[in-house]
C-alpha atoms as an extended CHARMM CRD file, in Angstrom:
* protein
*
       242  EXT
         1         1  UNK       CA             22.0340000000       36.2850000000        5.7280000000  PROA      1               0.0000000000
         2         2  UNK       CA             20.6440000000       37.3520000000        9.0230000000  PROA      2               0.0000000000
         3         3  UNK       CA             16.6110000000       35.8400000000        9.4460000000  PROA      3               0.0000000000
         4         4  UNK       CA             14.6080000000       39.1390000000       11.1010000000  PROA      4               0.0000000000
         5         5  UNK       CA             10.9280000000       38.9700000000       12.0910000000  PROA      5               0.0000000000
         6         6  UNK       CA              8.5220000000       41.9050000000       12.6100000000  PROA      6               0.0000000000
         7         7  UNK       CA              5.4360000000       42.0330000000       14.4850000000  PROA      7               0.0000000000
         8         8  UNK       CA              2.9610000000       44.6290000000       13.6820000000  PROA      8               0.0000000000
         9         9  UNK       CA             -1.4940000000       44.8560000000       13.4360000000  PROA      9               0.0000000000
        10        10  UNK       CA             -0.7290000000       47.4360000000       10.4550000000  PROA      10              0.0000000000
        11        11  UNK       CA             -0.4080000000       46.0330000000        7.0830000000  PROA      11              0.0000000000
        12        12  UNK       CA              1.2990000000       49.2420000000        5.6930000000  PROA      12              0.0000000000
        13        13  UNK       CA              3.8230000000       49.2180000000        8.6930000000  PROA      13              0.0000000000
        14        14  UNK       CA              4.6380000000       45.6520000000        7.9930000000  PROA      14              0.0000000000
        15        15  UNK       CA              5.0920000000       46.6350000000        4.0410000000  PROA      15              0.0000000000
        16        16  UNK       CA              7.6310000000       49.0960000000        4.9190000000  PROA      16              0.0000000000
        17        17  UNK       CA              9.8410000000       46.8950000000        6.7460000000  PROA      17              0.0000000000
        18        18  UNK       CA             10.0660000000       44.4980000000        4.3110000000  PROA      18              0.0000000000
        19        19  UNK       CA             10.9540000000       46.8170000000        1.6510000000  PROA      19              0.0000000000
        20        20  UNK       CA             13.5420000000       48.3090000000        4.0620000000  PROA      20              0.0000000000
        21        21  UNK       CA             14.5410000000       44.5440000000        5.4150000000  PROA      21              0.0000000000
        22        22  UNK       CA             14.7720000000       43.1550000000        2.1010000000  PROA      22              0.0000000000
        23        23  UNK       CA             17.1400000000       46.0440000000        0.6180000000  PROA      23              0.0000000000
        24        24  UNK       CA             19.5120000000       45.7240000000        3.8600000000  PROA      24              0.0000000000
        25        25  UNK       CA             20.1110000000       42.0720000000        2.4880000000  PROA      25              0.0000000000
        26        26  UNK       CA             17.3860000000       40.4380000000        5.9790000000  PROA      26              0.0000000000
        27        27  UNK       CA             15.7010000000       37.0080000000        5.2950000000  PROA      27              0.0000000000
        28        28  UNK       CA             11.9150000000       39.0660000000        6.4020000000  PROA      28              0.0000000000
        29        29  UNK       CA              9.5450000000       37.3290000000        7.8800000000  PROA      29              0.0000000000
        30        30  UNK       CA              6.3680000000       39.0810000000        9.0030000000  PROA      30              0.0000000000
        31        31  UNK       CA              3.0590000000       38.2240000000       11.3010000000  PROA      31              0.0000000000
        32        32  UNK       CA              0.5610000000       40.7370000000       11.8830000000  PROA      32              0.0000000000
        33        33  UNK       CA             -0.0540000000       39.6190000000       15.3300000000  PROA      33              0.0000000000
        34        34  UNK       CA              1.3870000000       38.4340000000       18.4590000000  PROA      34              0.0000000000
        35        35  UNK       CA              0.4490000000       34.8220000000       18.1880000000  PROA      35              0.0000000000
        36        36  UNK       CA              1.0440000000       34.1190000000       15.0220000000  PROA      36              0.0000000000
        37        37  UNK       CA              4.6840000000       36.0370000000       15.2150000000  PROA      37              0.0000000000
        38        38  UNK       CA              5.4330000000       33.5140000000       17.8340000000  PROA      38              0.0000000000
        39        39  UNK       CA              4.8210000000       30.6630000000       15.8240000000  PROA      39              0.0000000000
        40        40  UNK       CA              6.7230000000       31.7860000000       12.9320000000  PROA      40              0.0000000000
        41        41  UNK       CA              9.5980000000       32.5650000000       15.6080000000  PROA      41              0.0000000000
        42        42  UNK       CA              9.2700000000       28.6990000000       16.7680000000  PROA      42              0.0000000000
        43        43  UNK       CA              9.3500000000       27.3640000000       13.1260000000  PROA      43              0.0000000000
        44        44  UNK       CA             12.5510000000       29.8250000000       11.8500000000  PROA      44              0.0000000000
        45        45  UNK       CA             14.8680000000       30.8970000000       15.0530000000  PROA      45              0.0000000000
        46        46  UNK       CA             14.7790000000       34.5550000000       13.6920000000  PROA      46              0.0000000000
        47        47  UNK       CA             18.5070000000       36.5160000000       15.8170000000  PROA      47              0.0000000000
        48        48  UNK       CA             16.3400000000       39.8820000000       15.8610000000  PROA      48              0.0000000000
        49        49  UNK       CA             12.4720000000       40.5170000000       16.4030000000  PROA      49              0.0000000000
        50        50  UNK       CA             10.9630000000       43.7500000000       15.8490000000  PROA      50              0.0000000000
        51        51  UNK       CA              7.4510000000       43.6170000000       17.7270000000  PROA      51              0.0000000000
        52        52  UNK       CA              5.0430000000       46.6400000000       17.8540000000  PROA      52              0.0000000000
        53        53  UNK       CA              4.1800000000       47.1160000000       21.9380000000  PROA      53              0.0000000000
        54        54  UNK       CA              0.4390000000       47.8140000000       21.4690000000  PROA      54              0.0000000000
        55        55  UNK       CA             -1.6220000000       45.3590000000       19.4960000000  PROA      55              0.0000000000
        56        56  UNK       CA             -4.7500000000       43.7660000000       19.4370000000  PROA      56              0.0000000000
        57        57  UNK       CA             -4.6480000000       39.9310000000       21.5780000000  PROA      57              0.0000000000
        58        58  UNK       CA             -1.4550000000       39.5450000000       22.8550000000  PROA      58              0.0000000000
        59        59  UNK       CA              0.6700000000       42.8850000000       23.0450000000  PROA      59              0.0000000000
        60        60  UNK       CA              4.3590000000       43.3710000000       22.4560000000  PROA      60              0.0000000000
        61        61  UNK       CA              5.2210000000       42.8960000000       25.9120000000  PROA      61              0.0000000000
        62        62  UNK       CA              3.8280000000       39.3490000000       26.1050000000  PROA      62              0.0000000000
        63        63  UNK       CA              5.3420000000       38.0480000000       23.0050000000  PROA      63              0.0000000000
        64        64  UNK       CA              8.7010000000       40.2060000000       24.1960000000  PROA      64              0.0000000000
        65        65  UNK       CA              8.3670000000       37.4610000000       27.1370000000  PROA      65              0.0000000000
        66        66  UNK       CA              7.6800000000       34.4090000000       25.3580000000  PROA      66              0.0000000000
        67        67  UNK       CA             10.4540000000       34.8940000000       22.9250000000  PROA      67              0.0000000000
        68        68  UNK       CA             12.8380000000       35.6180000000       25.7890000000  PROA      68              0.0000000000
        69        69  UNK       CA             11.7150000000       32.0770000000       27.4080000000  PROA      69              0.0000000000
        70        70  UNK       CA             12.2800000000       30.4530000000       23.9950000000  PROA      70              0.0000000000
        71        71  UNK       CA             15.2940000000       31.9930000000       23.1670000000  PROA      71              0.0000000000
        72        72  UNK       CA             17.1690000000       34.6870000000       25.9100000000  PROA      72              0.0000000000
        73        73  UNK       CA             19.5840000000       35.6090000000       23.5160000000  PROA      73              0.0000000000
        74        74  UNK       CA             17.2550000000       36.7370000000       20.8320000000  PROA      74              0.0000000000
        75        75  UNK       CA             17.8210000000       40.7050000000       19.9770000000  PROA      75              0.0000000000
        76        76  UNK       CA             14.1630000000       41.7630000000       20.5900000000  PROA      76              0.0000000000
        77        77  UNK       CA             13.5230000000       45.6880000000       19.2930000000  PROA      77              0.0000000000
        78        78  UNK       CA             10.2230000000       47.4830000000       20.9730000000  PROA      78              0.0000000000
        79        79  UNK       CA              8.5240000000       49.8480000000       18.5840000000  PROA      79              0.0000000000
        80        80  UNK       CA              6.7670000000       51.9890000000       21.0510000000  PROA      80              0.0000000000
        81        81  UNK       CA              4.4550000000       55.3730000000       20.3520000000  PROA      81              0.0000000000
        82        82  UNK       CA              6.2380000000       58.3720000000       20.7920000000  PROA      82              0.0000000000
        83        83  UNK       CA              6.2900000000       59.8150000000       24.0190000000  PROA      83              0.0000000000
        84        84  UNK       CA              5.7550000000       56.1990000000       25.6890000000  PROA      84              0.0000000000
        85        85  UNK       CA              9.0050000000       56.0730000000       27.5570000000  PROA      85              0.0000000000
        86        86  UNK       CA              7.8730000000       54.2460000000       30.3930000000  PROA      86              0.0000000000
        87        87  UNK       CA              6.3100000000       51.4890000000       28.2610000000  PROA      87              0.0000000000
        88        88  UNK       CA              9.9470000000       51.2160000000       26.6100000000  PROA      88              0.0000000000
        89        89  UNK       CA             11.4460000000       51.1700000000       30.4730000000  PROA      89              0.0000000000
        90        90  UNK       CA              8.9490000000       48.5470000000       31.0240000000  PROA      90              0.0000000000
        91        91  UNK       CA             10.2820000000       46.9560000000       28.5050000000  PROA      91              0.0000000000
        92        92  UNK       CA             14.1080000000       46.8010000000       29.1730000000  PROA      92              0.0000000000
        93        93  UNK       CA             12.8200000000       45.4810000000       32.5130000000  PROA      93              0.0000000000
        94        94  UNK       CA             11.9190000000       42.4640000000       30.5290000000  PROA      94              0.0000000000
        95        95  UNK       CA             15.1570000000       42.1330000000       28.9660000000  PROA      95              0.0000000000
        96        96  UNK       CA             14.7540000000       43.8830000000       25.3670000000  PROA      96              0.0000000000
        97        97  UNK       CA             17.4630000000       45.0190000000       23.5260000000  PROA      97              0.0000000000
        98        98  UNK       CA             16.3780000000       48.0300000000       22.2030000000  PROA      98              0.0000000000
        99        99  UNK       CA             13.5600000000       50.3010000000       21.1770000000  PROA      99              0.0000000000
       100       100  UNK       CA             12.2910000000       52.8470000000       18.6080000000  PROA      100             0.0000000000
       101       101  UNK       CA              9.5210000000       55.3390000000       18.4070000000  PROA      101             0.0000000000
       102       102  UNK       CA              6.4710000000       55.7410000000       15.9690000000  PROA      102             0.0000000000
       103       103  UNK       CA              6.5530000000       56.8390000000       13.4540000000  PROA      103             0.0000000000
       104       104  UNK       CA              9.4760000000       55.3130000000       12.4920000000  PROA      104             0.0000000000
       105       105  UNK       CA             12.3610000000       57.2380000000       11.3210000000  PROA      105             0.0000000000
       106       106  UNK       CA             14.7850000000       55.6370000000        9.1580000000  PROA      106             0.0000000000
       107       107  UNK       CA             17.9760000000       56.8080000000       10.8420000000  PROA      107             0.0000000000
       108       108  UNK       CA             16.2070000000       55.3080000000       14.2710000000  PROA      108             0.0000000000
       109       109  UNK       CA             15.8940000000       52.1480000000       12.2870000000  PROA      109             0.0000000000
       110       110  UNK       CA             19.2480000000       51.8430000000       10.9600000000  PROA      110             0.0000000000
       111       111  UNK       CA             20.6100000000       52.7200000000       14.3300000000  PROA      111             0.0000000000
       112       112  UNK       CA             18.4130000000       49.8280000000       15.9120000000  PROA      112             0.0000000000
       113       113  UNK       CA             19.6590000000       47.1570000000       13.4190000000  PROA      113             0.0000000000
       114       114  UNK       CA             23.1350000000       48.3340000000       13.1470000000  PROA      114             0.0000000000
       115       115  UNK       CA             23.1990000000       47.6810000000       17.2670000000  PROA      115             0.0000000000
       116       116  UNK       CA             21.7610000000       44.6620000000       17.2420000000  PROA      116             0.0000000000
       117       117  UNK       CA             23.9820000000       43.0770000000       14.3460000000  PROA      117             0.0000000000
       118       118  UNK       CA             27.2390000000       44.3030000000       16.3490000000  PROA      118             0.0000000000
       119       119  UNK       CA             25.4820000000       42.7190000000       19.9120000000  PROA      119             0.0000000000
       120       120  UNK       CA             24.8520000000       39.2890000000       18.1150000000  PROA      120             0.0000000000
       121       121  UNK       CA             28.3260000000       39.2310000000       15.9920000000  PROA      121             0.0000000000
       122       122  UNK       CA             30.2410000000       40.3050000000       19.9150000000  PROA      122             0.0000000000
       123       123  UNK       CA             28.2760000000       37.0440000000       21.2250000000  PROA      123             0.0000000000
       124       124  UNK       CA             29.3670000000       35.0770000000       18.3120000000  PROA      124             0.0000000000
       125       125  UNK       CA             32.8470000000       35.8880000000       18.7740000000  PROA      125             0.0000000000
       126       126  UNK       CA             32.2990000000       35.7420000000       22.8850000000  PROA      126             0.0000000000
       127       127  UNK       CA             34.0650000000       39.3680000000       22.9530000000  PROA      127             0.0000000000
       128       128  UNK       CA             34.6370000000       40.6750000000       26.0210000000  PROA      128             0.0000000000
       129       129  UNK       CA             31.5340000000       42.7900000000       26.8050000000  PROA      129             0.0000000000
       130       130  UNK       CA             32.9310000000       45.4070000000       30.5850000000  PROA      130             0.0000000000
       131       131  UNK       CA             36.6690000000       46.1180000000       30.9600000000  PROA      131             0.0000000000
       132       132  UNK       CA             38.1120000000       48.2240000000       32.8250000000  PROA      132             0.0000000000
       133       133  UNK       CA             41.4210000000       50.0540000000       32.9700000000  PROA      133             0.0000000000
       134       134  UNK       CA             43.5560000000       52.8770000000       35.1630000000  PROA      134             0.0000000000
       135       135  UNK       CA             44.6270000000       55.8750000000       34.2040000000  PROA      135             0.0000000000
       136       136  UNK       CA             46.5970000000       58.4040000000       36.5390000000  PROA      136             0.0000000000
       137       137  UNK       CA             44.2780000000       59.8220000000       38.9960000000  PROA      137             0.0000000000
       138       138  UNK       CA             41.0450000000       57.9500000000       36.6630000000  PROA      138             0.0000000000
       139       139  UNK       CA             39.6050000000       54.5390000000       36.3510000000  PROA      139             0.0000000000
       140       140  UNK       CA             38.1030000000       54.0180000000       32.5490000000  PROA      140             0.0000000000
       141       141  UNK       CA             35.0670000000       51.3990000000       32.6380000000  PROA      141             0.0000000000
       142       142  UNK       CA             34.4930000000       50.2210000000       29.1530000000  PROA      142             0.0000000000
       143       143  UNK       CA             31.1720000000       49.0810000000       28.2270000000  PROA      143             0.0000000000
       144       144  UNK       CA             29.5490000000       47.4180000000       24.9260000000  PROA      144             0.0000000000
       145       145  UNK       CA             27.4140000000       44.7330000000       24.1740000000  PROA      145             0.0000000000
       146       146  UNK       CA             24.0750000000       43.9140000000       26.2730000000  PROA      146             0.0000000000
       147       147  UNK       CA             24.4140000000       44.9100000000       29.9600000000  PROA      147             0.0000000000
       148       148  UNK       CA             22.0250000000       42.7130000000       31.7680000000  PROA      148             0.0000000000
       149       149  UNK       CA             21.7320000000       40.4390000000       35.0660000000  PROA      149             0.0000000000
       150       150  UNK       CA             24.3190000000       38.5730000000       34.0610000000  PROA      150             0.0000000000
       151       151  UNK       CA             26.6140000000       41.4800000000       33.8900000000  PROA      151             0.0000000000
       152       152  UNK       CA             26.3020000000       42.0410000000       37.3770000000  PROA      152             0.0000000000
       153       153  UNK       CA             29.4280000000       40.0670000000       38.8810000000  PROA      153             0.0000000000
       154       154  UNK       CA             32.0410000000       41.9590000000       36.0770000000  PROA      154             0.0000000000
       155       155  UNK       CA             30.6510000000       45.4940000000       37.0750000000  PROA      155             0.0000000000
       156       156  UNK       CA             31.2880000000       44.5680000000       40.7660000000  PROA      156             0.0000000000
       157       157  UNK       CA             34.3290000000       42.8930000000       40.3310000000  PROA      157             0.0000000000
       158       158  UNK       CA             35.5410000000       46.3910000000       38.1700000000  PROA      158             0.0000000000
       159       159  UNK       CA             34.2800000000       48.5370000000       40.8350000000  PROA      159             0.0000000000
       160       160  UNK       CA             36.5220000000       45.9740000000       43.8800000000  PROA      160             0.0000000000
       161       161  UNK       CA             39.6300000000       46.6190000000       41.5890000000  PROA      161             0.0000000000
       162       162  UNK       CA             38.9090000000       49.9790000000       41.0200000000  PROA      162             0.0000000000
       163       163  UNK       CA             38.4810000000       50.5810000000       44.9060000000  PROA      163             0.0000000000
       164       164  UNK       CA             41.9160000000       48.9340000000       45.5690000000  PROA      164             0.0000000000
       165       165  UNK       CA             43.2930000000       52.0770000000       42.7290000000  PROA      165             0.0000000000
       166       166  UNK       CA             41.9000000000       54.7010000000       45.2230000000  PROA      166             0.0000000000
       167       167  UNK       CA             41.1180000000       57.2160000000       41.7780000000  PROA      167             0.0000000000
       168       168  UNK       CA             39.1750000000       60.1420000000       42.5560000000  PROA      168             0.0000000000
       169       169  UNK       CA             37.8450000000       59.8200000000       39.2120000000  PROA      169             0.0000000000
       170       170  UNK       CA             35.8480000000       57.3550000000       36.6500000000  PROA      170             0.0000000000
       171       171  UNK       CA             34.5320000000       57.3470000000       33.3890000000  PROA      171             0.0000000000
       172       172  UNK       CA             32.1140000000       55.1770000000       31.8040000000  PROA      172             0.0000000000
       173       173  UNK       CA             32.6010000000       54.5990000000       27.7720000000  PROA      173             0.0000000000
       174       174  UNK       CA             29.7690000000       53.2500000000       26.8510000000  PROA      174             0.0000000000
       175       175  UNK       CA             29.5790000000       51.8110000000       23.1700000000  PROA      175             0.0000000000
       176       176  UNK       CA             26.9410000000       52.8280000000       20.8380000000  PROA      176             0.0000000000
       177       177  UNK       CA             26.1810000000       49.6680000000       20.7810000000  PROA      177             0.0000000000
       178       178  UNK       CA             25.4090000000       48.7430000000       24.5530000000  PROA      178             0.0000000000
       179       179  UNK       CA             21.7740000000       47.9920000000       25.4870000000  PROA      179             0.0000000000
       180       180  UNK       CA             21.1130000000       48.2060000000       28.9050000000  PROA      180             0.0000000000
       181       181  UNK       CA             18.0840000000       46.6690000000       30.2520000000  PROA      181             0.0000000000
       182       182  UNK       CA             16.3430000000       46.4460000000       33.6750000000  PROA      182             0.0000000000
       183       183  UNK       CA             18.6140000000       44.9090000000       35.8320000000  PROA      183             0.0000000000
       184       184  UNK       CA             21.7760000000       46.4780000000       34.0520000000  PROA      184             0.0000000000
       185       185  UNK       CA             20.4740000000       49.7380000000       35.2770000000  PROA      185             0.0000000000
       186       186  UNK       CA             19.7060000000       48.3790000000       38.7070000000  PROA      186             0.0000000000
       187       187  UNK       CA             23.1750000000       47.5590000000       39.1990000000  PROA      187             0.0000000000
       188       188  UNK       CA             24.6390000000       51.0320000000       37.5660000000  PROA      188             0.0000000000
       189       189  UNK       CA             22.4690000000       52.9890000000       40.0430000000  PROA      189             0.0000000000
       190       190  UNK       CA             24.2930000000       50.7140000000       42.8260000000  PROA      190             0.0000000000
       191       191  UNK       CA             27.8540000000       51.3530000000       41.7230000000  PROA      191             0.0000000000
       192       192  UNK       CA             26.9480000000       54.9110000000       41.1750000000  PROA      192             0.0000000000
       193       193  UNK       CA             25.4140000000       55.6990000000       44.2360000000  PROA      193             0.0000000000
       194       194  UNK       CA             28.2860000000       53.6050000000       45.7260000000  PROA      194             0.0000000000
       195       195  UNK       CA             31.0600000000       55.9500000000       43.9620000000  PROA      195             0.0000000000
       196       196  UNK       CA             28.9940000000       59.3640000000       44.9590000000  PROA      196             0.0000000000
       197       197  UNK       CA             29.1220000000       57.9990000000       48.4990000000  PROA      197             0.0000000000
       198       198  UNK       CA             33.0700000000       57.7990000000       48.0440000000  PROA      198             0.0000000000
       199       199  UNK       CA             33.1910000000       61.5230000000       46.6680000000  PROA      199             0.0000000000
       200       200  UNK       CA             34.1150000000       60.1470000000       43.0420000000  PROA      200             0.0000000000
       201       201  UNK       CA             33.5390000000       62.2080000000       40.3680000000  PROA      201             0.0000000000
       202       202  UNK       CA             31.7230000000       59.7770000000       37.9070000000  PROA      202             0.0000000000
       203       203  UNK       CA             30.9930000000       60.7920000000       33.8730000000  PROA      203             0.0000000000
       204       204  UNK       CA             29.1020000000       58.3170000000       31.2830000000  PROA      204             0.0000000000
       205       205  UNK       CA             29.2590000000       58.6770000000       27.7440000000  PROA      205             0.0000000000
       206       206  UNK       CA             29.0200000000       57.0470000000       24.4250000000  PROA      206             0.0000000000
       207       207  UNK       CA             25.3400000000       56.1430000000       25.1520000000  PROA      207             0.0000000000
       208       208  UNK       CA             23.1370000000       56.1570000000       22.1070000000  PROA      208             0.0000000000
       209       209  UNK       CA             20.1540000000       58.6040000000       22.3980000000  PROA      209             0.0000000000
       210       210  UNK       CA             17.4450000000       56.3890000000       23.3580000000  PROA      210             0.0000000000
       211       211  UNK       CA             19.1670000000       55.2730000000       26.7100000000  PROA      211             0.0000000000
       212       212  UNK       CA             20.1050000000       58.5340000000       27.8740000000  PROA      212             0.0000000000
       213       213  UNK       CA             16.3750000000       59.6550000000       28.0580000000  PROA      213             0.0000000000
       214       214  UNK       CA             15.7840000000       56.2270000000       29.4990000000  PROA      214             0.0000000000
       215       215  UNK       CA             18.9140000000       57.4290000000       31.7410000000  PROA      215             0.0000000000
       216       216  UNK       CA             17.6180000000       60.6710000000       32.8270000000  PROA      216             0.0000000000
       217       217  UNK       CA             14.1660000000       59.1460000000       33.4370000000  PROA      217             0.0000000000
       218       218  UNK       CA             14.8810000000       55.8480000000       35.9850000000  PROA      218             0.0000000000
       219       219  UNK       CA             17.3120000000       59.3730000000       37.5600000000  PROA      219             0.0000000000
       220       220  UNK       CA             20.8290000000       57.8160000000       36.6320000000  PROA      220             0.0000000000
       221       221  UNK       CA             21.7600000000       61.5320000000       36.2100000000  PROA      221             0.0000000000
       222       222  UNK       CA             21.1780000000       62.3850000000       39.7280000000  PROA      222             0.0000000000
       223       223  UNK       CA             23.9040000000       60.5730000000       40.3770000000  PROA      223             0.0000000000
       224       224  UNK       CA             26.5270000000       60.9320000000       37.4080000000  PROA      224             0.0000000000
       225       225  UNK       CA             26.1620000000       63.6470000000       34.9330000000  PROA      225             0.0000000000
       226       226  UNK       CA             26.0890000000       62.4460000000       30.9290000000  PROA      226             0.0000000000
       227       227  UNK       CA             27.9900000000       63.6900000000       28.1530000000  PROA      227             0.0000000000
       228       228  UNK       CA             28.1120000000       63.0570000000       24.5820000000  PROA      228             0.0000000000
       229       229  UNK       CA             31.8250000000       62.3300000000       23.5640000000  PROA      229             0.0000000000
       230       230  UNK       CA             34.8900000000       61.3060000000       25.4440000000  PROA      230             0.0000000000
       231       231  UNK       CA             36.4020000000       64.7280000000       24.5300000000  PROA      231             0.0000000000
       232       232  UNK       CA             34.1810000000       66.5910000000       26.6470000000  PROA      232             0.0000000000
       233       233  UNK       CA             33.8170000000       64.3170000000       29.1320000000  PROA      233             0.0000000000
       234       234  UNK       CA             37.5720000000       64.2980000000       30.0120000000  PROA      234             0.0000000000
       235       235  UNK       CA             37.4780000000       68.3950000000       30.0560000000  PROA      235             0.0000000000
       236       236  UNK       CA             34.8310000000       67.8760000000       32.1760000000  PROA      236             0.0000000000
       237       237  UNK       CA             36.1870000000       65.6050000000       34.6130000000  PROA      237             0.0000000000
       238       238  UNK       CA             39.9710000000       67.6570000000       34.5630000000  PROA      238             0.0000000000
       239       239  UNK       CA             37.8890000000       70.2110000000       36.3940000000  PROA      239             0.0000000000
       240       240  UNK       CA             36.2540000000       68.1590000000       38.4720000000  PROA      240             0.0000000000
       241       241  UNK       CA             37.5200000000       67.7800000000       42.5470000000  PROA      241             0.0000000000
       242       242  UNK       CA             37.2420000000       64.4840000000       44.2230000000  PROA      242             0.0000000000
């Protein structure tokens, strides 16, 4: 049974996750502010934190960054107000996982947990996070898991191999799963612009909805357009010139 901590100022908020927690079968611990959730993280090694961003004393960003010094591996969900996109960018940039609106909708929670439990159980199991693959005149990039820094020498050495193919054409699967965070992106808008400099035609899909409007924002889809299943992206991409 997976330990989960949440991080909130409002009592009610806090109620409703552990009702919610409890039910999905979470050990639920619960602080109503940043300094004491950072204790209770100390004492019990929670794998997933779900911190509010704006609280009284120390704010979700700050306790986002001490629990990623105590533990960089932690799955660390944002709740952020609706409409705050750039304080969910800012964020990623500090190596969350993942983030969810106010007020919270249950299928946005779900979602959230369901990502995180498949990220932690692919670390467990050390699966293999980027591969990569030809096919005819198309180079298939698959992507789960968290895309971060350290994710920076497989992307490069898939676009080296994939520049040795000569394809006029690649497509990024992305997993539901996949979190991408500050630097992941940083590196994606490299190999992008590097591919768009080439004339490659470039799709992504797969992305959950959350990081495709953090896609479109940081202006990923200036250089690579985004499309929701493989199906269409492959129709898309047939009619697409190098």
């Amino acid at each position: 049974m997976r330990k989960i901590l949440v991080i909130d100022d409002e009592k009610p908020t806090l109620s409703m996750f552990r009702l919610f927690l409890n039910a999905y079968g979470f050990t639920v611990f619960t602080a109503e502010n940043g300094e004491d959730g950072l204790v209770v993280f100390q004492k019990e090694q929670p794998a997933i934190v779900i911190t509010d961003i704006k609280m009284p004393g120390m704010d979700g960003l700050e306790v986002l960054k001490r629990i990623k010094e105590l533990n960089p591996l932690a799955e660390v969900i944002i709740i952020t107000g609706h409409g705050d996109l750039d304080l969910a960018i800012r964020a990623l940039n500090m190596n969350a996982t993942d983030f969810i609106n106010k007020p919270i909708q249950k299928a946005a929670l779900d979602q959230a947990l369901r990502r995180a439990e498949e990220r932690l159980t692919m670390a467990e199991n050390e699966e293999k996070e980027i591969s990569w693959v030809q096919e005819d005149d198309m180079a298939c990039i698959d992507i789960r898991g968290n895309v971060n820094a350290a994710s920076e020498p497989v992307l490069l050495e898939a676009y080296g191999q994939i520049s040795t193919w000569s394809v006029p054409k690649i497509l990024f699967r992305f997993n539901e799963n996949a979190s991408i965070n500050g630097a992941g992106i940083a590196v994606l808008i490299q190999l992008l612009t590097e591919s768009k400099q080439r004339g490659q035609a470039v799709i992504l899909t797969g992305l959950a909805e959350n990081f495709r409007k953090v896609f479109e924002m940081v202006g990923v889809t200036k250089l690579a357009r985004i499309v929701q299943d493989e199906t269409e992206a492959r129709s898309v991409l047939s009619g697409m010139s190098a």
